[in-house]
C-alpha positions as CSV (number, residue, x, y, z in Angstrom):
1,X,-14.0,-40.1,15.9
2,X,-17.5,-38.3,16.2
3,X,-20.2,-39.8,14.5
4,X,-20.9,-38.8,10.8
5,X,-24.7,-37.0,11.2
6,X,-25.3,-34.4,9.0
7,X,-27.5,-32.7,11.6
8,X,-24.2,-31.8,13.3
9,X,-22.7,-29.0,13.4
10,X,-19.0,-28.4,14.5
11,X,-18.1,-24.7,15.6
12,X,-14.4,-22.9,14.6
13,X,-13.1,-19.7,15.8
14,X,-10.7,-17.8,14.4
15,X,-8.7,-16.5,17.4
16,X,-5.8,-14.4,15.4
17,X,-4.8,-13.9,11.8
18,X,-1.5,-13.0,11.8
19,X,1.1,-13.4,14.8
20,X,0.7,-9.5,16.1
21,X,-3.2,-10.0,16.4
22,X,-5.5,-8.6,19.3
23,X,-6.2,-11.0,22.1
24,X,-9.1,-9.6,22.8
25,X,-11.8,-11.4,20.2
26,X,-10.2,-14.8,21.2
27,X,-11.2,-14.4,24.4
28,X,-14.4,-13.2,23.6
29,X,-14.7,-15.8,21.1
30,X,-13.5,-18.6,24.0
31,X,-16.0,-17.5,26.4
32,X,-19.2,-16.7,24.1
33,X,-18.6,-18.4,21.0
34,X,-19.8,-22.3,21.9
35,X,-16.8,-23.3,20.2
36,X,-15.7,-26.8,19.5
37,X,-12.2,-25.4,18.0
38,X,-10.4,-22.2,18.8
39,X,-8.0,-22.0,15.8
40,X,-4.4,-18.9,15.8
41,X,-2.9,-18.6,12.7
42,X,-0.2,-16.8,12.7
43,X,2.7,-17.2,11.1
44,X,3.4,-15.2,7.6
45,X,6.1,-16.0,5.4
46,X,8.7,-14.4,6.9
47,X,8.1,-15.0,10.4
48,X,9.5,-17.9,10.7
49,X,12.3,-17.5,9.6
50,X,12.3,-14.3,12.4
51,X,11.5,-16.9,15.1
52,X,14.8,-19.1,13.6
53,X,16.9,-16.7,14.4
54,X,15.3,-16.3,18.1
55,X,15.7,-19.6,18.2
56,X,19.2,-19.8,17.4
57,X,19.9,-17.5,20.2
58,X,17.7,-19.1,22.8
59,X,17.0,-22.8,21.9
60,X,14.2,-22.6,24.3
61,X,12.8,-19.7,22.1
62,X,11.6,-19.7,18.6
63,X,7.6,-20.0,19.3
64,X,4.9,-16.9,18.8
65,X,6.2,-14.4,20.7
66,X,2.4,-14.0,22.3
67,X,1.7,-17.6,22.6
68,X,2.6,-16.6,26.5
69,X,0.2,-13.9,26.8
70,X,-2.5,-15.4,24.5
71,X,-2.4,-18.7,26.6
72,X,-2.4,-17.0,29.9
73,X,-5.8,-15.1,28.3
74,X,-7.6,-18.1,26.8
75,X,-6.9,-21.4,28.4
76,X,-9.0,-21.0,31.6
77,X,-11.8,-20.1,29.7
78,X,-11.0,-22.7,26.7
79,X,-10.8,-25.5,29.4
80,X,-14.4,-24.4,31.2
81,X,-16.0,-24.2,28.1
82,X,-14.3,-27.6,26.4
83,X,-12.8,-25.7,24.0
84,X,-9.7,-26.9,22.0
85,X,-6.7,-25.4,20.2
86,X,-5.0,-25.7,17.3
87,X,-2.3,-22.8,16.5
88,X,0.8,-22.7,14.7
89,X,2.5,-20.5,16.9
90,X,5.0,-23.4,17.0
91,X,6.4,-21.5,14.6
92,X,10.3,-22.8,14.7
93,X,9.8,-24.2,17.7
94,X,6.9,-26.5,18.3
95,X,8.3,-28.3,21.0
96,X,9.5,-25.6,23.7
97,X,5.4,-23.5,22.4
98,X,4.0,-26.6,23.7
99,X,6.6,-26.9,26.8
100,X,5.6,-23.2,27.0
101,X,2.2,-24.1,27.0
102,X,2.3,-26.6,29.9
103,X,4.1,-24.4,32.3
104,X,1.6,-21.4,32.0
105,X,-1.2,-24.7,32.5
106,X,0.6,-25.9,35.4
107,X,0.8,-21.9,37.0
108,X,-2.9,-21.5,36.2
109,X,-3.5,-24.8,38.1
110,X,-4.9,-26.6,35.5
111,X,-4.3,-30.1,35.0
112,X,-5.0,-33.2,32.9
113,X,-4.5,-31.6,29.7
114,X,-3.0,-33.2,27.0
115,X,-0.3,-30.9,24.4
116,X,0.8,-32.2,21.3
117,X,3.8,-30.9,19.0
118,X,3.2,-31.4,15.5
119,X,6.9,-31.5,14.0
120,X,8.6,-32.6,10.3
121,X,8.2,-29.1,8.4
122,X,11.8,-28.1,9.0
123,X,13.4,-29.5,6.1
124,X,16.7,-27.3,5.9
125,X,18.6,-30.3,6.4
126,X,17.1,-31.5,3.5
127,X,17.2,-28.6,1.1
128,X,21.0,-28.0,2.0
129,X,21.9,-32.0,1.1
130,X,19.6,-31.1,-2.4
131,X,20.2,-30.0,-6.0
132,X,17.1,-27.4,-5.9
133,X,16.1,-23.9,-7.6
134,X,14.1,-21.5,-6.5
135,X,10.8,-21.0,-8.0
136,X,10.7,-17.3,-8.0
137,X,14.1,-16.6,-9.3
138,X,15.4,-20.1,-11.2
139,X,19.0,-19.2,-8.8
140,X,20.6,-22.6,-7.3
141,X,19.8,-22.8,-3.7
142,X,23.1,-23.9,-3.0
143,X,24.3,-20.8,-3.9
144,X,22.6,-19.3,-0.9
145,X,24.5,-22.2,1.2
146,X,26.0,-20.2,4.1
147,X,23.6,-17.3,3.8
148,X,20.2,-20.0,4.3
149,X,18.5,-19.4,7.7
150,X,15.3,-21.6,7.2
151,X,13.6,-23.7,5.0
152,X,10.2,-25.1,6.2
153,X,7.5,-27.0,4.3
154,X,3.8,-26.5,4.6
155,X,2.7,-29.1,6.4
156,X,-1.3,-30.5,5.5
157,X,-4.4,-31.6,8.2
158,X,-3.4,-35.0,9.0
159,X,-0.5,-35.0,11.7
160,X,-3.2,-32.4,13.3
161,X,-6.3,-34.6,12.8
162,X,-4.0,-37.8,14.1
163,X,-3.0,-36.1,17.1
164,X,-6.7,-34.9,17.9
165,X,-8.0,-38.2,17.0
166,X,-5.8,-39.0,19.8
167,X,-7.2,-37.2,22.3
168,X,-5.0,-33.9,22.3
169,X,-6.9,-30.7,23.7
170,X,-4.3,-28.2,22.5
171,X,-1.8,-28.7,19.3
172,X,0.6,-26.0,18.5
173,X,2.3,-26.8,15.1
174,X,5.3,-25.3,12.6
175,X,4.7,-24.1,9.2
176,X,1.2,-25.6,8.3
177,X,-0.8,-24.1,5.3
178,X,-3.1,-22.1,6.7
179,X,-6.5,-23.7,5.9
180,X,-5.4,-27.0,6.9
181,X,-5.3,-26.0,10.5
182,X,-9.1,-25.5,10.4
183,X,-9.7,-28.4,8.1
184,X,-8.1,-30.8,10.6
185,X,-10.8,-30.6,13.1
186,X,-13.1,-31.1,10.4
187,X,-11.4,-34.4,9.4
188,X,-11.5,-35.6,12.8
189,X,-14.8,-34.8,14.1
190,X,-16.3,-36.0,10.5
191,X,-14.5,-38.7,9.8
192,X,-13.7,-37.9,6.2
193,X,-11.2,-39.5,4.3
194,X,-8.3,-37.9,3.2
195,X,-8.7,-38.7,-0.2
196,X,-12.3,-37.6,-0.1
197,X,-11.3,-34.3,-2.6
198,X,-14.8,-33.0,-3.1
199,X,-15.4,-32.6,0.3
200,X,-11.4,-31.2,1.3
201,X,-12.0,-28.4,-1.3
202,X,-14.8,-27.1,0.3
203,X,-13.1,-27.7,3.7
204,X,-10.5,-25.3,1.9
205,X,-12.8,-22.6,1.2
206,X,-14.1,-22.9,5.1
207,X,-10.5,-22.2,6.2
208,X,-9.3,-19.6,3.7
209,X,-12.3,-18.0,4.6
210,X,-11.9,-18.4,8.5
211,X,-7.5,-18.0,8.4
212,X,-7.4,-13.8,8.5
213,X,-10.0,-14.1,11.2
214,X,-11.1,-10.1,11.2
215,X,-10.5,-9.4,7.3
216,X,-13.5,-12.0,6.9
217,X,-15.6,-9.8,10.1
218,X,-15.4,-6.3,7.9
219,X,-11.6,-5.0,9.2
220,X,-9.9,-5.2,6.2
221,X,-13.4,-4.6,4.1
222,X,-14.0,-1.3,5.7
223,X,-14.0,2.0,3.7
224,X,-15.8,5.1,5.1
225,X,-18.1,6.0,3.1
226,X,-18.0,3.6,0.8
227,X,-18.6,0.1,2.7
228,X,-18.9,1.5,6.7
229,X,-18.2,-1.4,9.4
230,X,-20.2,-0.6,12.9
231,X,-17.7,-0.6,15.6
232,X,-14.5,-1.3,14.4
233,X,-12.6,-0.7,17.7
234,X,-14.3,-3.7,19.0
235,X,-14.0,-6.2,16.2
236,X,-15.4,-9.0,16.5
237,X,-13.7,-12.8,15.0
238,X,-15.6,-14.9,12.8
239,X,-16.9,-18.0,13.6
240,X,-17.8,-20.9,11.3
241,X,-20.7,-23.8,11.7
242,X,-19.4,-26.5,9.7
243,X,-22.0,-29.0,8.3
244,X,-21.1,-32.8,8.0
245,X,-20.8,-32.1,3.7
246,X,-18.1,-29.2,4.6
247,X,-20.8,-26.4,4.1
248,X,-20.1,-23.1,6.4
249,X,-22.4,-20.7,7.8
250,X,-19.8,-17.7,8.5
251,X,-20.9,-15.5,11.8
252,X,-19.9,-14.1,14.8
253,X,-20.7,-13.3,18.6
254,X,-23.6,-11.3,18.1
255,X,-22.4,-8.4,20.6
256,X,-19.2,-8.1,18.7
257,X,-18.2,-5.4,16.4
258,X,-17.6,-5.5,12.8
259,X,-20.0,-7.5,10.1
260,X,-20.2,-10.4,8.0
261,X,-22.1,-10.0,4.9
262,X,-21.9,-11.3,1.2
263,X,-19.4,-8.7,0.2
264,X,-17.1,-9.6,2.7
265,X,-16.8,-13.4,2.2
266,X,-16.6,-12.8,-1.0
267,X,-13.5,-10.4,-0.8
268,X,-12.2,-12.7,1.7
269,X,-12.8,-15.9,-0.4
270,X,-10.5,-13.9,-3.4
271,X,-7.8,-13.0,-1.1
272,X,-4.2,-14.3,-2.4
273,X,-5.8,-16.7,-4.7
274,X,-4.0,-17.2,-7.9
275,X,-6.1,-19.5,-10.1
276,X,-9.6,-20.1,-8.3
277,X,-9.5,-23.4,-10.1
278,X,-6.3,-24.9,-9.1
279,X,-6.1,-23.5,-5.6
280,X,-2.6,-25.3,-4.4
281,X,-3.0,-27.1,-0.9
282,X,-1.1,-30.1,1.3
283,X,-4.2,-31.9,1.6
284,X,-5.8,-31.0,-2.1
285,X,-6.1,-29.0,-5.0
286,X,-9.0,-26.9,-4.0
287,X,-11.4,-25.4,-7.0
288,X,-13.6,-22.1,-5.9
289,X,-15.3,-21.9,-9.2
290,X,-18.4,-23.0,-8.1
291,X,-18.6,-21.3,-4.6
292,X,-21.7,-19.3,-3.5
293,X,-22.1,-17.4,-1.3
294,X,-25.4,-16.1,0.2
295,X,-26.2,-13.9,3.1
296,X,-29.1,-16.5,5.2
297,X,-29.7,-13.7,8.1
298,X,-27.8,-10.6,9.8
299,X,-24.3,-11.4,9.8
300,X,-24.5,-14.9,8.9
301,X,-23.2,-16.0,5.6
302,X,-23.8,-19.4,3.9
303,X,-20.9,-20.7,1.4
304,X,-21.0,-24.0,-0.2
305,X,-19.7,-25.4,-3.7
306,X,-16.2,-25.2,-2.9
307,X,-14.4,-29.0,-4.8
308,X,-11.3,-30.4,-5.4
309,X,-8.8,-33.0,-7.3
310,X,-6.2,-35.0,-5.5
311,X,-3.5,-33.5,-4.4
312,X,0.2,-32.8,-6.1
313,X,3.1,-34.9,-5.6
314,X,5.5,-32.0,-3.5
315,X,5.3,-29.7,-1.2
316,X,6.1,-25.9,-1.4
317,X,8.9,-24.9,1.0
318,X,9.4,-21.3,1.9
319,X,13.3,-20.6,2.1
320,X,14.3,-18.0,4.1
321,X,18.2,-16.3,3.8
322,X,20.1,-13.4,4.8
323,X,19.8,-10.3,1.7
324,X,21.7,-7.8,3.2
325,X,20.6,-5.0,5.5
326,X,18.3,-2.1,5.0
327,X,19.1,1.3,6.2
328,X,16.5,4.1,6.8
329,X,15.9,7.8,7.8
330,X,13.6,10.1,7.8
331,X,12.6,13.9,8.6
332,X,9.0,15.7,8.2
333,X,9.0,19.6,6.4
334,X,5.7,21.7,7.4
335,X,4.4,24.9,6.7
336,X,4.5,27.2,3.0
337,X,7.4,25.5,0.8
338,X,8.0,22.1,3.0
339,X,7.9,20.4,-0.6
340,X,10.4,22.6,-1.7
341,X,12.8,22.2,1.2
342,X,11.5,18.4,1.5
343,X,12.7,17.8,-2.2
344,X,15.9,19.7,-1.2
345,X,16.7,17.6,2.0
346,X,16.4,14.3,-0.4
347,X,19.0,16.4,-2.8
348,X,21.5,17.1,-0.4
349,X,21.2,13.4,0.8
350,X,21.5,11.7,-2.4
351,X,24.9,14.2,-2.9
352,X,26.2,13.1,0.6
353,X,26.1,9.0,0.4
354,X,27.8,9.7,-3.4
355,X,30.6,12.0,-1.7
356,X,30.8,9.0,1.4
357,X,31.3,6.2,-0.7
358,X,28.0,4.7,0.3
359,X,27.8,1.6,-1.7
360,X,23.8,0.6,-2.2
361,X,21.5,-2.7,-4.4
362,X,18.9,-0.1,-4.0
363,X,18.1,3.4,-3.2
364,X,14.5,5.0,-3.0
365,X,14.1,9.2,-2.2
366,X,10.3,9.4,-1.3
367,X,7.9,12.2,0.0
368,X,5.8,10.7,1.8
369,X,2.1,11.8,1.7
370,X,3.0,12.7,-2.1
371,X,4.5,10.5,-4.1
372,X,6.1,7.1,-2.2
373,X,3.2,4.9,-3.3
374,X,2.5,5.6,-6.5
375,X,5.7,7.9,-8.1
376,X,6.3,11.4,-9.3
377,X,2.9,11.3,-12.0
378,X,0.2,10.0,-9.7
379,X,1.4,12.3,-6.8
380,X,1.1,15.2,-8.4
381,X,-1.9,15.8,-8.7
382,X,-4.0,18.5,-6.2
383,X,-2.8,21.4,-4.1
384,X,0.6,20.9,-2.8
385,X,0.3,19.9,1.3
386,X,1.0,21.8,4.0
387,X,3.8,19.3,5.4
388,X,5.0,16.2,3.6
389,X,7.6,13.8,5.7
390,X,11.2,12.9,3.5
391,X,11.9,9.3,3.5
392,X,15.7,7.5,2.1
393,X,15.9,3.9,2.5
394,X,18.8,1.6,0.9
395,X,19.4,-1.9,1.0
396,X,23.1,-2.4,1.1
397,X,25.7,-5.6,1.9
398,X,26.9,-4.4,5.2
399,X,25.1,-2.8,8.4
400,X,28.1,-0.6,8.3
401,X,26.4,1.3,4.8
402,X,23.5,1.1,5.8
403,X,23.7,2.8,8.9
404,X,25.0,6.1,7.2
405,X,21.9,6.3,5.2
406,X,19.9,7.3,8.8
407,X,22.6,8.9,9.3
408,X,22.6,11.1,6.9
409,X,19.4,12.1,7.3
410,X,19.4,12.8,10.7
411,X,22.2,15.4,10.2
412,X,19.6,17.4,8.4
413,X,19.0,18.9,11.4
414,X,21.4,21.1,11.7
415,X,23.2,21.2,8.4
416,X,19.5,21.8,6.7
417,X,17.3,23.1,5.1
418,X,15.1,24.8,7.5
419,X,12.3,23.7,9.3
420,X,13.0,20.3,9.3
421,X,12.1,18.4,12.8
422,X,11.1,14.2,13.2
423,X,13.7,12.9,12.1
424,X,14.0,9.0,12.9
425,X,16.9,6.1,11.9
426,X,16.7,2.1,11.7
427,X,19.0,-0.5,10.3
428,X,17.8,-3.8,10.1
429,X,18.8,-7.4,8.7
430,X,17.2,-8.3,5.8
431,X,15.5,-12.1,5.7
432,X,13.8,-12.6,1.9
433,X,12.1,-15.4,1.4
434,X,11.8,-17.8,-2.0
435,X,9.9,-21.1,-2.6
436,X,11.3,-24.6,-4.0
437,X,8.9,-27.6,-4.3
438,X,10.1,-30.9,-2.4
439,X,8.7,-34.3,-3.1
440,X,6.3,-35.3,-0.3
441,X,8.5,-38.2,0.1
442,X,10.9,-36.1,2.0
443,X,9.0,-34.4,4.7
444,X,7.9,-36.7,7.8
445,X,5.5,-34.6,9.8
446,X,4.7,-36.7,13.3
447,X,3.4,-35.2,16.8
448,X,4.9,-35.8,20.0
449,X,3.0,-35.6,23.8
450,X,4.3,-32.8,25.8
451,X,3.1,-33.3,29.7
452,X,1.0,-30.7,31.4
């Protein structure tokens, strides 16, 4: 491991915060970042249990559907500049990502990398064989028995910091809570203990910070008017210079678009926590109560006081299964009165799926532009607009139901009322996700060498 001075300084870039990200501030980050660690996340709740199903019709499939491109994009310049990766574009398929990985190596003609797989959070095995409830709901998960498509448990730092420690360059992993894949590095280049909580809950608040990578830059901060971000076409990632105590200076390349001030970290810092005390990790329960945060220069952002208490006894599992199919249509109304024959369109289609038989769990009639976010009372208020687009959506039990919802909508058309032009249809599976918590005792994470 790399030796414990507190004049060092390790350097991680956030290369994506969610699995559709832009490619583009990776690279940049790779090539002017002087990065130690490039970290993706990517994976959200549901999409792995997406990349199950890929999986179960490919079994060489399953990974990050851009792991291709975003390897193809960064590797070159991650192995010129000594950069390594740690992603969990695994997603439900560690093991062909990292296969994946080696090939587009091999065609780029690099060579002596070492790839690591970092498996164990696929526990539907387990959770079938169990007596478990769901969190959200109390329901039996057995109940769900031969609707279950995934059940995956967040994975903590250490199979990541083993597999490092032993020399990997890139480590693509399954479900793994997202600030553990930037604490890992941490653990390995600083040799801190794993039951060192003080200084894991501050590593916490360095990768909760760092896990969204542009939300923390400005993107998701940005409000005209209000709170303006320079250059938001050009977005820039954010990069953090980790201190040997866990201490973060939050930045980014300075050519980059976007910003980091206070306010950002600190709306970043609150983002999806539930009790700032007792934030729930693998690796340790992280407390944020004492975090500051203070801007040192122009885009650079100081944040210490993050702490911790050991860690709980389980895991939390996100359970995905099948809930039925959701059908859709919609059509837009312009010009004087397109509220009026908007409002009649929904009318006539709410008549229709009665008179058909269409049998629905739930039914929504919106207007959007006027009343789908926040109901009849809030959208009422203000000059009527000008054109206003009708929206029906159902969830139903078979694709067969919900199809005639679109259906329905699109014969608007012709059967009207007037004016009414746009119209679009979609029917898709619907994968809803709950949580259980499993004893630690039953998830094995480990990492396996794939050649390159």
């Amino acid at each position: 491991m790399a030796a414990t001075s507190h004049a060092r300084v390790v350097r991680l870039g956030a290369g994506a915060g969610y699995s559709g990200d832009r490619i583009e501030p990776a690279v940049e980050l790779a090539e002017h970042g002087a990065l130690d660690y490039l970290v993706f996340e990517c994976l959200a709740e549901r999409t792995i249990a997406i990349a199950q199903q890929a999986r179960r019709k490919d079994p060489e499939l399953g990974y990050d559907p851009l792991l291709t491109a975003r390897m193809n994009a960064v590797l070159p310049i991650a192995v010129r500049n000594g950069v390594r990766i740690v992603s969990n574009m695994g997603a439900a398929n560690p093991r062909a990502a990292a296969r994946e990985t080696a090939r587009i190596a091999q065609a780029l003609g690099i060579t002596g990398l070492k790839i690591a797989a970092v498996t164990g959070d696929d526990v539907l095995d387990v959770v079938r064989q169990g007596d478990f409830h769901f969190e959200e709901s109390g329901e039996s998960v057995a109940s769900f028995h031969d609707r279950l498509v995934s059940a995956n448990a967040y994975l903590g730092a250490a199979p990541i910091a083993e597999a490092l420690a032993a020399g990997a360059d890139i480590i693509l992993t399954g479900r793994v809570a997202d600030p553990s894949l930037f604490t890992a590095p941490l653990i390995h280049e600083f040799g801190w203990n794993m039951d060192d909580w003080a200084t894991l809950g501050q590593a916490t608040v360095v990768g909760h910070l760092l896990e969204c990578a542009g939300q923390v830059t400005g993107g998701y901060f940005a409000d005209p008017g209000f709170r303006n971000v320079p250059n938001l076409a050009r977005l820039g990632f954010p990069i953090g210079e980790v201190s040997a105590d866990g201490s973060v200076s939050i930045t980014k390349v300075p050519h980059a678009g976007g910003c980091v001030t206070e306010a950002t970290c600190k709306e970043q810092l609150l983002y999806e926590i539930h009790d700032p005390q007792r934030y729930l990790q693998p690796d340790v329960v992280a407390d944020f109560t004492q975090v500051r945060v203070i801007e040192e220069a122009h885009d650079r952002v100081r944040v210490t006081g993050g702490r911790g208490t050991p860690r709980t006894d389980t895991l939390k599992v996100s359970v995905a299964y099948v809930d039925g199919f959701i059908g859709e249509g919609q059509i837009s109304y312009g010009g004087p009165g397109a509220v009026e024959r908007a409002r009649l369109a929904l009318d006539i289609v709410r008549e229709r799926l009665e008179l058909s038989g269409v049998e629905t769990r739930e039914l929504r009639f919106d207007l959007i532009g006027l009343n789908a976010l926040h109901g009849e009372k809030a959208g009422a208020r203000g000059a009527e607009p000008y054109e206003v687009r009708a929206r029906v959506v159902a969830r139903t039990a078979s694709a067969e139901h919900a199809e005639q919802i679109g259906n329905e909508v699109e014969t608007l058309y012709t059967n009207g009322p007037a004016g009414g032009g746009g119209a679009t249809k979609a029917t898709r599976e619907v994968l809803a996700v709950q949580s259980i918590l499993l004893p630690r005792t039953h998830v094995s994470p480990s990492f396996e060498w794939v050649e390159a």
